[in-house]
N, C-alpha and C positions, 0 to 999 in steps of 0.2 A: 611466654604465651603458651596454652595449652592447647595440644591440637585435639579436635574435638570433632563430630560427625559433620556439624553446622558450619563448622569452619574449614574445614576440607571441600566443603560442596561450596563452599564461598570461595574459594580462590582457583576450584575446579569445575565452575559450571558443566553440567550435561545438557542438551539439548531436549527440549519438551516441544510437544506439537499445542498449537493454539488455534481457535475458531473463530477469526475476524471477522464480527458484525457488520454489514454493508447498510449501511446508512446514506441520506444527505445532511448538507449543511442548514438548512430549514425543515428538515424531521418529513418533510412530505414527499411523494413520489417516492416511495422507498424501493429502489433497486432488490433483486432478491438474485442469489447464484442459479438457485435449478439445477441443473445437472452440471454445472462448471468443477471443473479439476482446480482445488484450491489447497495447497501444501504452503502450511504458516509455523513457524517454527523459532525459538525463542530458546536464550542461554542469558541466564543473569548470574553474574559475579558481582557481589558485595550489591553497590546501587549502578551498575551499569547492566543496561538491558540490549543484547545483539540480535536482533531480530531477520530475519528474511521472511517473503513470501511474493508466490508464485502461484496466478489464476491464468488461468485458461478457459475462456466461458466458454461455453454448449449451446446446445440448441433451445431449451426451456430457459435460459437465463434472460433475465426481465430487466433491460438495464434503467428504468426508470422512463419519468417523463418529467422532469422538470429544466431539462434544458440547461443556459446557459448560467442561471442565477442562483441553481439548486448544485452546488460541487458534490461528489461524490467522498465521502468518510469512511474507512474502516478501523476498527476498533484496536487499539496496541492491547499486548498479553499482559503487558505493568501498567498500572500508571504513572504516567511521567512526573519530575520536581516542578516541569515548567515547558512553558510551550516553545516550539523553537523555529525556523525560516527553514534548520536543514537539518535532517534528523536521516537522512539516507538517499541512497542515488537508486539509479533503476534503467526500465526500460521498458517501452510498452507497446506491442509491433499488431496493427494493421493484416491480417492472413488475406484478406482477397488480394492483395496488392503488393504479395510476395515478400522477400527477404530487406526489399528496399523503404518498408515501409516502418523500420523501426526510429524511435524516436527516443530519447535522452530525456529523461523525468529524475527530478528528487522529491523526496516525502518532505513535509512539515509537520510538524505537532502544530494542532489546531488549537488541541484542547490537553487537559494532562489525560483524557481518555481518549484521543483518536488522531489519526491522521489526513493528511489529503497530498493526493499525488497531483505536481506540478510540472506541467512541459518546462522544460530548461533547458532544448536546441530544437532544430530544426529537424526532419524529416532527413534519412540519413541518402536518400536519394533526389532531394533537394523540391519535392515536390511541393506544393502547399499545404498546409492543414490547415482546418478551422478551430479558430479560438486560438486563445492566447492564455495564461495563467491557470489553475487550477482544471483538473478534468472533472467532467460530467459525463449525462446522456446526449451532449451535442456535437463533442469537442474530446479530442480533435477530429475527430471522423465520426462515421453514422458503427457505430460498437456492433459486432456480431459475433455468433460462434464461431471460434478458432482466436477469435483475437487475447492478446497479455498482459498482463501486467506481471512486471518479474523487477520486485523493489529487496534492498535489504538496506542495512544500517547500525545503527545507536543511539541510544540517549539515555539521559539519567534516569533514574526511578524516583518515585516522591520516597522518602523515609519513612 
């Protein structure tokens, strides 16, 4: 085998920044950042794609209004071979409601272009949230400035 520019950067990913489309899962109410802190960042070796990313909304951030039936979507930097239940874990914390308020999420690929973040435990101070499955603008709580999402992962790449 001959090593080659393409093939050095194939078995040595560097990490590149990416800009995750905020979307829903019915295309209406569409969420927008506004001034939110959003660092997305991505490393693909050969067809595997390592992804992180970390929001911080703001004050201007618009989290939609479609409630419980409209999920929230952000856009992967590849697209994927296939959609999949679990494509990375996370964690997504509540700021009015202090340190106790973070809560255990994984991603799914929805589509081979997006994902959606999934509650996958309870409230780490055992209090109650609202909803169950997939986050929105309802769920698990009423979303404000200061509040996170802080997901990262894997999944394959389409060829």
């Amino acid at each position: 085998m001959r090593l080659t520019a393409g093939r050095l950067r194939s078995i040595s990913p560097t990490w590149s920044d990416w800009v995750p489309v905020w979307t829903t899962s019915t295309g209406v109410n569409t969420p927008s950042f506004g001034n939110a802190a959003v660092i997305a960042r991505f490393a693909q070796s050969a067809l595997t794609v390592y992804w992180r990313m970390e929001i911080t909304f703001g004050a201007t951030t618009n989290f939609g209004g479609g409630g419980a039936s409209d999920n929230w979507r952000f856009s992967l930097p590849v697209n994927a071979a296939a959609t999949s239940l679990i494509a990375g874990y996370g964690e997504i914390s509540d700021s009015s409601a202090g340190l106790g308020s973070r809560m255990g999420v994984r991603s799914r690929l929805t589509t081979a272009t997006t994902m959606e973040i999934e509650m996958a435990a309870g409230r780490i101070d055992s209090a109650a949230a609202a909803g169950v499955g997939l986050i929105d603008a309802a769920s698990p709580w009423a979303w404000a400035s200061g509040d996170t999402i802080r997901v990262f992962g894997e999944y394959e790449a389409a060829a």
